[in-house]
C-alpha positions in Angstrom: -107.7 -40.3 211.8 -109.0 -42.6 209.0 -109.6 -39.1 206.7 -105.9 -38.3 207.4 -104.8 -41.9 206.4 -106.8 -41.7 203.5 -105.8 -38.0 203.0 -102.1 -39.1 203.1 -102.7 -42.6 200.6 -104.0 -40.1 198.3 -101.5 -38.0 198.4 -98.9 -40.8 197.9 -100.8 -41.7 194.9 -100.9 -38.7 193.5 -96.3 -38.3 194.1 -96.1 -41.9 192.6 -98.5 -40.9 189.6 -96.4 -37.5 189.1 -93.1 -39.2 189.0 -94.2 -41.9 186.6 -95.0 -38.7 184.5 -92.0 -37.2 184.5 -90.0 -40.1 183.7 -92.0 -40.8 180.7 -91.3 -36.8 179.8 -87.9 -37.0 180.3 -88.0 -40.2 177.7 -90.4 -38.4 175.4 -87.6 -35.5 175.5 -85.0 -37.8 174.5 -87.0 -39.4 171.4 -87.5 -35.5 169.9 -83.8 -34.9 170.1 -83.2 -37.9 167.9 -86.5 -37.1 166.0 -84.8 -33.8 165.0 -81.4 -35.2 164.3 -82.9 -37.4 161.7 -85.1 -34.7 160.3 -82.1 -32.9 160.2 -80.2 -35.6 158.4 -83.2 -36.0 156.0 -82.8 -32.6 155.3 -79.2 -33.0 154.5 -79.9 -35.7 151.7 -82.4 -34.2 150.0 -80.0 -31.4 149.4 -77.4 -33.7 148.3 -80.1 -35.0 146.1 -81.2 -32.1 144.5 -77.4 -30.8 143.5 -77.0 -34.5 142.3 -79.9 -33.8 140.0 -78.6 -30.4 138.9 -75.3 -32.0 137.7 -76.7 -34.3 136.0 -79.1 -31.8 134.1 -75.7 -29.7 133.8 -74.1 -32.7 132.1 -77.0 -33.4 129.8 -77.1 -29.8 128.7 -72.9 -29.9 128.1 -73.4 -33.3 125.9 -76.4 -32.0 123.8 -74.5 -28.9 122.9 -71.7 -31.1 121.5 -73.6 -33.6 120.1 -75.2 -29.9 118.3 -71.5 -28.1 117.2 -71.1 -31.6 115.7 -68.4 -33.1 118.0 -69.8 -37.0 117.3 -69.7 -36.3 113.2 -66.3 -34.6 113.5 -64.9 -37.6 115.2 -66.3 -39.6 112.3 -64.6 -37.6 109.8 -61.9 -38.2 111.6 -62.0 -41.6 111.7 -62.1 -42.3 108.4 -59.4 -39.9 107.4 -57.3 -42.7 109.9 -58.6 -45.5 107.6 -57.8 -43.9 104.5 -54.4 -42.6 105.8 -54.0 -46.5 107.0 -54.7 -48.1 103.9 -52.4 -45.5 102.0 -49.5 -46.0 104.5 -49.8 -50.0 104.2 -49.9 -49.3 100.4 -47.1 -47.7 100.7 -45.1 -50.2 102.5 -46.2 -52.6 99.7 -44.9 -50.6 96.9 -41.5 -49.9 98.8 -41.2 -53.6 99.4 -41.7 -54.0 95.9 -38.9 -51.4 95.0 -36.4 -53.2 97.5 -37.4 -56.5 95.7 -37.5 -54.8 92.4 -33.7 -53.2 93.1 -32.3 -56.7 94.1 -33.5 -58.7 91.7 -31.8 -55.9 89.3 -28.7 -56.2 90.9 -28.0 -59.9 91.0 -29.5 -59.4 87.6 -26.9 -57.1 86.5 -24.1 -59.1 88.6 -24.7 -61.9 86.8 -24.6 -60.3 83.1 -21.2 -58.4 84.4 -20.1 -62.5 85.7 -20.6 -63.5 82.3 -19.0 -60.7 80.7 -15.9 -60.5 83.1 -14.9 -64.1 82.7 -14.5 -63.5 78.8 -12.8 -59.6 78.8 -10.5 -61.0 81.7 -9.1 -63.6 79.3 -9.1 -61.6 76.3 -6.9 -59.5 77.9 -4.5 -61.7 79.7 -3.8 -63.5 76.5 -3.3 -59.9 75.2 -1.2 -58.4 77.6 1.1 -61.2 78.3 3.3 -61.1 75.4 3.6 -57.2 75.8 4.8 -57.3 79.7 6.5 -60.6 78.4 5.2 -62.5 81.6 1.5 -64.1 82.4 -0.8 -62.4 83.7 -3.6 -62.3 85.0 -6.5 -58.5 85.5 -8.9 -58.2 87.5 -12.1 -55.7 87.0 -15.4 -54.4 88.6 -18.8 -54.2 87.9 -18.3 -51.0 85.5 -15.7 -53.4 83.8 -12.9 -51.3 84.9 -9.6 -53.1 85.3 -8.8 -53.2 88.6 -5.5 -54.9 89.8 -2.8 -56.7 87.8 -0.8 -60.1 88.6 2.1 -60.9 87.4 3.9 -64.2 86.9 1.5 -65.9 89.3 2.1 -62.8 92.2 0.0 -61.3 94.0 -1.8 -58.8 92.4 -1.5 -54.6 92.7 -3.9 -52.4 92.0 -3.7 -50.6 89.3 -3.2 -46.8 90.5 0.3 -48.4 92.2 1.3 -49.1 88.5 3.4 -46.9 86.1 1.7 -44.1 84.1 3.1 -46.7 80.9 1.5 -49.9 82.6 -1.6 -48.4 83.0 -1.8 -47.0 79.5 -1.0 -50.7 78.5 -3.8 -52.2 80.2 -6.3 -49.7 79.4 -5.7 -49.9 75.7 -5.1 -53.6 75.5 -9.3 -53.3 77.7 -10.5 -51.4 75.4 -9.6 -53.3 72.5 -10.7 -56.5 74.0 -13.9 -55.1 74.7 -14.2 -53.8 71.0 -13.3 -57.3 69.9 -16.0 -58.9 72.0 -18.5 -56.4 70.8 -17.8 -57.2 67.6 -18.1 -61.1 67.8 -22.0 -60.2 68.8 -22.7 -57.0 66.9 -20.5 -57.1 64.3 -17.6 -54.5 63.2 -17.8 -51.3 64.6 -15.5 -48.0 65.0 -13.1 -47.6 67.7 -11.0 -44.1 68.3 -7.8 -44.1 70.1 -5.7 -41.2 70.5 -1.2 -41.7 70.7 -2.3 -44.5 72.5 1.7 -45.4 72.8 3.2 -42.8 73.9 4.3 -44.0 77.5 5.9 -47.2 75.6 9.2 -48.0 75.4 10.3 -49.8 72.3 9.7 -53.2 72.4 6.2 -52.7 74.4 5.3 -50.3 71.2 6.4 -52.5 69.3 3.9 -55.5 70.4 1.2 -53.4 71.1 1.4 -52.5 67.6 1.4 -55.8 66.7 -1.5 -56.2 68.9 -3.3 -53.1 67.0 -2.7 -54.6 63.6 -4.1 -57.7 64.5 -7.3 -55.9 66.0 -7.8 -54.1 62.8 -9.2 -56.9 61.2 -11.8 -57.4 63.3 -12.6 -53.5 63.9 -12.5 -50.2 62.2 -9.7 -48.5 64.4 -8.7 -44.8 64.3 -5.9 -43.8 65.6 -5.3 -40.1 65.7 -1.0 -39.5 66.4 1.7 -37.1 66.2 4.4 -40.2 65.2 3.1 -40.5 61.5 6.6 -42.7 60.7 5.6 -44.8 63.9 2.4 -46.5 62.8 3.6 -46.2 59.1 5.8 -48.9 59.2 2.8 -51.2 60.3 -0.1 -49.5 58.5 0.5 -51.5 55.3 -2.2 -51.1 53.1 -4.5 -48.7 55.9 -5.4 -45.6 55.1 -3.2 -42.4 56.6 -4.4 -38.7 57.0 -2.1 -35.8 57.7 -4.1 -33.0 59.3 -2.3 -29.5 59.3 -3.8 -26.5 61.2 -7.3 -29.3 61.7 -7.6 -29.2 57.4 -6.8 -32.5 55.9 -2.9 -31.8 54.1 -3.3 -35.3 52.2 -4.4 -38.4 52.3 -3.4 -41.9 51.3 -2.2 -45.4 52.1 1.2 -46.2 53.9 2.2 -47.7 50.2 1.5 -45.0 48.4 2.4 -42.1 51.1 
């Protein structure tokens, strides 16, 4: 009996001893399944690694073959091309700035001259014209010193292309004396041409104007070239007459002498 007992504590040993060994198996399994998952997972970033490393050699290789065709000394060139195209295109600006300030200064400049030259012609003429129209007057011109518009006895005024054909011969020959008389006071006498400069007068405004005309000769060499010989005859006097016939010169003389 006592060999059975001991028979059957051995053999309980033994189960218990077994069991404790397959328990720590069963754990031992479970440490190689994570074992492999992270071998696995190793595995996995040292592929990741290696194709990180290959870009990067890639991308190396790409930037010394630029840096070979000349990429970084072409964007140089380029750069300074921009600084030289800068510097010309702020040049630039400064000249036309200049022009701009160059261009007003010329015009106020020449506004001013025309100002002082206006003010003179414009009475010249009304003092002129007034006894032909037989009314005051008063002309207005622009920068070209072109008569412009014409008041009468203190009206308003009208510009000049509303006038007659006659009026407007008027003022323009009473102008251009005026101006001849002006340049004269600064230049001394000088030539002036006019051609049947009265013939869209009537009477008494030929008549005046001639007056006007005989006064102006004193002061300028005028030449009259007309078709009404008896016409300017009469107030000629003493000045020298020339007949043309066929453009030769068929005589010459004064108004005394014929």
């Amino acid at each position: 009996i006592a060999a059975a007992t001991q028979a059957a504590a051995t053999a309980r040993a033994m189960a218990a001893e077994l069991a404790t060994l397959a328990q720590e198996r069963e754990q031992l399994g479970d440490t190689g399944v994570r074992l492999e998952a992270c071998t696995g997972a190793l595995a996995e970033f040292d592929r990741a690694r290696e194709e990180e490393q290959r870009d990067r050699e890639r991308r190396k290789t790409r930037l010394e073959l630029l840096c070979e065709r000349g990429h970084w000394q072409r964007r140089a060139e380029l750069e300074e091309r921009l600084a030289v195209l800068e510097t010309a295109r702020d040049r630039a600006k400064l000249d036309h700035e200049a022009t701009v300030l160059l261009l007003d200064t010329l015009d106020e400049a020449q506004r001013t001259q025309v100002a002082t030259l206006v003010a003179p012609l414009a009475e010249k003429v009304r003092r002129m014209l007034a006894p032909v129209v037989e009314q005051s007057v008063a002309i207005g011109f622009d920068d070209q010193l072109l008569p412009l518009d014409l008041a009468r006895g203190g009206g308003e005024p009208i510009a000049l292309s509303h006038l007659s054909a006659g009026t407007q011969d008027q003022v323009a020959l009473v102008t251009r004396i005026a101006l001849g008389e002006l340049w004269s006071e600064r230049h001394g006498r000088h030539a002036l041409l006019l051609d049947d400069p009265l013939v869209n007068c009537d009477p008494g405004r030929r008549r005046r104007l001639l007056e006007i005309l005989v006064r102006a000769a004193t002061k300028l060499q005028l030449v009259v070239f007309t078709c009404d010989r008896d016409g300017f005859a009469a107030y000629a006097g003493d000045k020298r007459l020339v007949a043309l016939a066929d453009a030769r010169v068929a005589s010459a003389g004064s108004a005394v002498t014929g």
